[in-house]
C-alpha positions as CSV (number, residue, x, y, z in Angstrom):
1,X,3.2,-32.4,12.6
2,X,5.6,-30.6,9.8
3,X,4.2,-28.2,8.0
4,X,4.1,-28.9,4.2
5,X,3.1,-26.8,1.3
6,X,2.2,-28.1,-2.0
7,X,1.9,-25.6,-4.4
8,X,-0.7,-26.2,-7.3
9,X,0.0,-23.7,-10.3
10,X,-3.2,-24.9,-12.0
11,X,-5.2,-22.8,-9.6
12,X,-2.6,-20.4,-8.0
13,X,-3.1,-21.9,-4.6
14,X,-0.8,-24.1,-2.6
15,X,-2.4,-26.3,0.0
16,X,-1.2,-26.5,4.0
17,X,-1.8,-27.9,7.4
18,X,-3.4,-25.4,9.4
19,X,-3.8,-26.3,13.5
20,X,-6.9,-24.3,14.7
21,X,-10.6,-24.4,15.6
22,X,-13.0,-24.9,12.3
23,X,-16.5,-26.1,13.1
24,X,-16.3,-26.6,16.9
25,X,-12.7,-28.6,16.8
26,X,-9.3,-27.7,17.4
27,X,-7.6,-29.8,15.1
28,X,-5.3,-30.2,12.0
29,X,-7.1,-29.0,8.5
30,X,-5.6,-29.1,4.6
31,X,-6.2,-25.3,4.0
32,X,-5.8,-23.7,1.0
33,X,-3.6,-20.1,1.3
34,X,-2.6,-17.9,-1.6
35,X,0.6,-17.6,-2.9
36,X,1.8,-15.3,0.2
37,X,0.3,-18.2,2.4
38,X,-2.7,-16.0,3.3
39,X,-5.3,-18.6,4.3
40,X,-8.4,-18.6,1.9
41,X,-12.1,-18.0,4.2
42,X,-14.0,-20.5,4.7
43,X,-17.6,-21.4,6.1
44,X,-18.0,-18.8,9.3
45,X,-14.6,-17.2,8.2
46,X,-16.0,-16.0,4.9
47,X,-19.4,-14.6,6.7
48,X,-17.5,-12.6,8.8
49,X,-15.2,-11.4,6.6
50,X,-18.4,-10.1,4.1
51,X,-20.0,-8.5,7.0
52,X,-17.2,-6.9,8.3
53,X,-16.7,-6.1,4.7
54,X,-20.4,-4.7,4.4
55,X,-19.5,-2.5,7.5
56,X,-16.7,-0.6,6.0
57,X,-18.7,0.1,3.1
58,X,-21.3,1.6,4.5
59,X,-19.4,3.9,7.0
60,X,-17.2,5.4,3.9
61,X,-20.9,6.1,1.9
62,X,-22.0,7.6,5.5
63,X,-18.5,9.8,5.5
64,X,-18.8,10.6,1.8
65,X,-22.4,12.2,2.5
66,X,-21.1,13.9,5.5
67,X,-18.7,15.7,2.9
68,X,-21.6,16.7,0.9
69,X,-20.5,14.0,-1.4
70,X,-23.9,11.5,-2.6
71,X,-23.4,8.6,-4.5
C-alpha cells in the first residue's frame, strides 16, 4: 500500500498508514504523527512511554541527592 500523508493544520497533525502490530495484529493503521512524522503513543505505547518516563525521573532525583542536592 502507498504511504499517504494528509496534513490537518487544524490540529497540527497529519494522519498516515502505519504497518505494525497494535493490539495483537500486524496490520495497516491511520496513525496520527507530528509534523516531523513522529508517531503519536497510543494505548500500550503511551503506558510505556510514562513509565519509562517515570523511571528517568526518579533516577535524576536519586543522582541529585547523591550530589547533596534535595528537592
Amino acid at each position: 500500500m502507498e504511504k499517504v500523508d494528509r496534513f490537518f493544520p487544524e490540529v497540527g497533525l497529519n494522519l498516515t498508514i502505519w504497518s505494525g502490530k497494535f493490539d495483537g495484529y500486524h496490520e495497516q493503521w491511520l496513525r496520527w504523527v507530528d509534523q516531523d512524522g513522529n508517531l503519536l503513543a497510543v494505548g500500550e505505547e503511551e503506558r510505556e512511554r510514562d513509565e519509562r518516563a517515570e523511571a528517568e525521573a526518579a533516577r535524576l532525583r536519586e543522582k541529585l541527592r547523591e550530589l547533596g542536592l534535595d528537592l
